[in-house]
N, C-alpha and C positions, 0 to 999 in steps of 0.2 A: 243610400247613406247620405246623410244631410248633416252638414255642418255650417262655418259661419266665416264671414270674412273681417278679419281684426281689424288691418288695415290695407289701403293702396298706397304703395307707396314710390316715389320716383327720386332717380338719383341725382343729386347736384353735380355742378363741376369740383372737383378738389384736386388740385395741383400739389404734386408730392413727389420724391426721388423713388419711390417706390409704385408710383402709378403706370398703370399697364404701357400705353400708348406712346409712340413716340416723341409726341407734342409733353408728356408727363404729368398727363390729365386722365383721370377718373373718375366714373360714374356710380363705383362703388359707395358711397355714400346717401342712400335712400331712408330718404324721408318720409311721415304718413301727410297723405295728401287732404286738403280738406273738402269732402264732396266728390261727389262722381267722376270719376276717371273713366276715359273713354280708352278699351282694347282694341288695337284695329290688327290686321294682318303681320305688317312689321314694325310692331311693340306697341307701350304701350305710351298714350299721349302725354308729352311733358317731360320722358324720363331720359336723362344726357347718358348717354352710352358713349366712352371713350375706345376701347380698342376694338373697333368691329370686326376685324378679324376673327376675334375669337367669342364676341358675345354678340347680342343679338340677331333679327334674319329669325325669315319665316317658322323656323323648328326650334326656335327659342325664342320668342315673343315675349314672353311671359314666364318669369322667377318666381317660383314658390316653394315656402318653408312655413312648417308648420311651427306654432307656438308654442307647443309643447315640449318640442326637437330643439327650441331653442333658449328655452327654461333649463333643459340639460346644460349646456352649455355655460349659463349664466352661472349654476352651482360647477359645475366642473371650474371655471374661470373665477370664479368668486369676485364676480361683477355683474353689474343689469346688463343683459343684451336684450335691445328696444327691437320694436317693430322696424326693419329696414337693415336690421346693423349686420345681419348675413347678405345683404344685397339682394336683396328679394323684392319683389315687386307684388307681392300676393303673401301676407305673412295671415295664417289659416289658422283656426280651432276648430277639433275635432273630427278632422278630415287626415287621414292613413297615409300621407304623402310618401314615406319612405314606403309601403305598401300597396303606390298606384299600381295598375299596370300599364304595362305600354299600350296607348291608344286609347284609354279609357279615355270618357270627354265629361264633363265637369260645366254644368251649367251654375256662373258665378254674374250675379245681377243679367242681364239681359245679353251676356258676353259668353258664347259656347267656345268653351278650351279642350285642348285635347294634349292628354300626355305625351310627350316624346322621349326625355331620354333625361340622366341624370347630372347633375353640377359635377365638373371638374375643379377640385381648388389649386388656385393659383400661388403664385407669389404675392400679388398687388392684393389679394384677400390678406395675407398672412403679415403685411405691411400696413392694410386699414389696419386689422386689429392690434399689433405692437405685439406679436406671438411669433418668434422665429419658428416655432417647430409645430402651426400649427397646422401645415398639410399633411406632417406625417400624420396628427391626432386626428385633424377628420375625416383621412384615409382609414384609420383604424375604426372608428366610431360608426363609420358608416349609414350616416342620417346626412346623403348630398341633397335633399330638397330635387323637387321636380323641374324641368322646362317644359313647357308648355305653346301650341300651336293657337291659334284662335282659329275657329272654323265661321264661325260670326260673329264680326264687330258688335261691340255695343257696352255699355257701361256699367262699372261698378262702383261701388261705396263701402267704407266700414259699417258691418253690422247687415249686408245682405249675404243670405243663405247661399253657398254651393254644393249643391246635390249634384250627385255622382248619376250619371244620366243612362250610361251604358259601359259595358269593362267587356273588352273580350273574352275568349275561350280559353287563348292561349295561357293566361295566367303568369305572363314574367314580367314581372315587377321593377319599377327604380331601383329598388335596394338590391335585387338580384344581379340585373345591369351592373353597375356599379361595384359591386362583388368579385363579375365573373373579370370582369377591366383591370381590375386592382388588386386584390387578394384571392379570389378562387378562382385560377382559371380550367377550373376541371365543370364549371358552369356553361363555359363557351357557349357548346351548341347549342343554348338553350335560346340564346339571342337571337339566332337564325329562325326560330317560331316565330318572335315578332315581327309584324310584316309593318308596320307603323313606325320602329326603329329606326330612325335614321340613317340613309344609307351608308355613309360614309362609318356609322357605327356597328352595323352590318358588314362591312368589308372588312374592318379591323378584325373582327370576330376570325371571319374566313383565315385572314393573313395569318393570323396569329394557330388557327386551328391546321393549316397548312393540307398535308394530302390526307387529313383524317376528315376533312368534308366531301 
């Protein structure tokens, strides 16, 4: 599968009561960059990540949401939502994002990515956009966009292809993920097939499945 990359896009600083960090700074605000952007191990160059705690780091490198996922959205909200403005750093056309599977890798300009696991949305999301309700809505909706690993550095631009390189066997998907976390959890065991799944998203699995593993 071959699609295309819209834009790269990296986050500014934006100071706000509503931003993640203790300092009250966010890097939710991503922009399309112009020219090549270089992917390296832990993220991607140029982009300000404010709570690191909870975002970026090796098994989240890299935000990606598809442009299509977020055309919904624009009509649901009956407003433009631009390249960057879900916080993504890889904003995609005609690539299955809510349909990766886990580990699948994604060769984007000369930068091999590799899926991990899905977005969780936050408050500091629901405060960029001026939506108080809208983690209930995109818990419901369920298109969280992918994160993504780089397995080798190297660079991208809007308007170069990411072909899907290789997907495993297992077949569990972000959107699956993301499902079994939030609203199915009769999915559970299914996260324990991914062996790519971050671990820490693999124990929750266990925790939560308790003496039925």
């Amino acid at each position: 599968m071959t699609g295309r990359v819209v834009a790269v896009n990296l986050g500014v600083v934006t100071e706000a009561d509503w931003a993640g960090d203790a300092s009250g700074r966010s890097g939710i605000d991503k922009r399309p960059a112009e020219g090549p952007v270089l992917f390296r191990a832990d993220g991607v160059t140029g982009d300000f990540i404010g709570e690191r705690a909870h975002h970026g780091g090796p098994d989240q490198a890299v935000y990606a949401y598809a442009e299509e996922d977020a055309g919904w959205w624009a009509a649901e909200l009956g407003r433009p939502v631009r390249p960057g403005n879900l916080g993504e750093n890889l904003t995609t056309y005609a690539v299955d994002v809510t349909g990766a599977v886990i580990g699948e890798q994604w060769l984007v300009g000369s930068a091999l990515l590799q899926v991990t696991k899905p977005r969780t949305p936050c408050t500091t999301f629901a405060g960029f956009w001026g939506v108080p309700d809208l983690i209930k809505r995109f818990t419901a909706r369920a298109m969280p966009g992918a994160y993504l690993r780089v397995l080798r550095e190297g660079e991208a631009a809007a308007g170069d292809p990411v072909r899907v390189v290789e997907r495993p066997a297992h077949g569990v998907t972000i959107g699956e993920v993301f499902r079994a976390l939030n609203l199915e959890p009769e999915l559970l065991p299914r996260l324990l097939d991914a062996a790519d799944l971050p671990e820490s998203l693999r124990e929750k699995a266990r925790r939560r499945l308790g003496s039925r593993v």
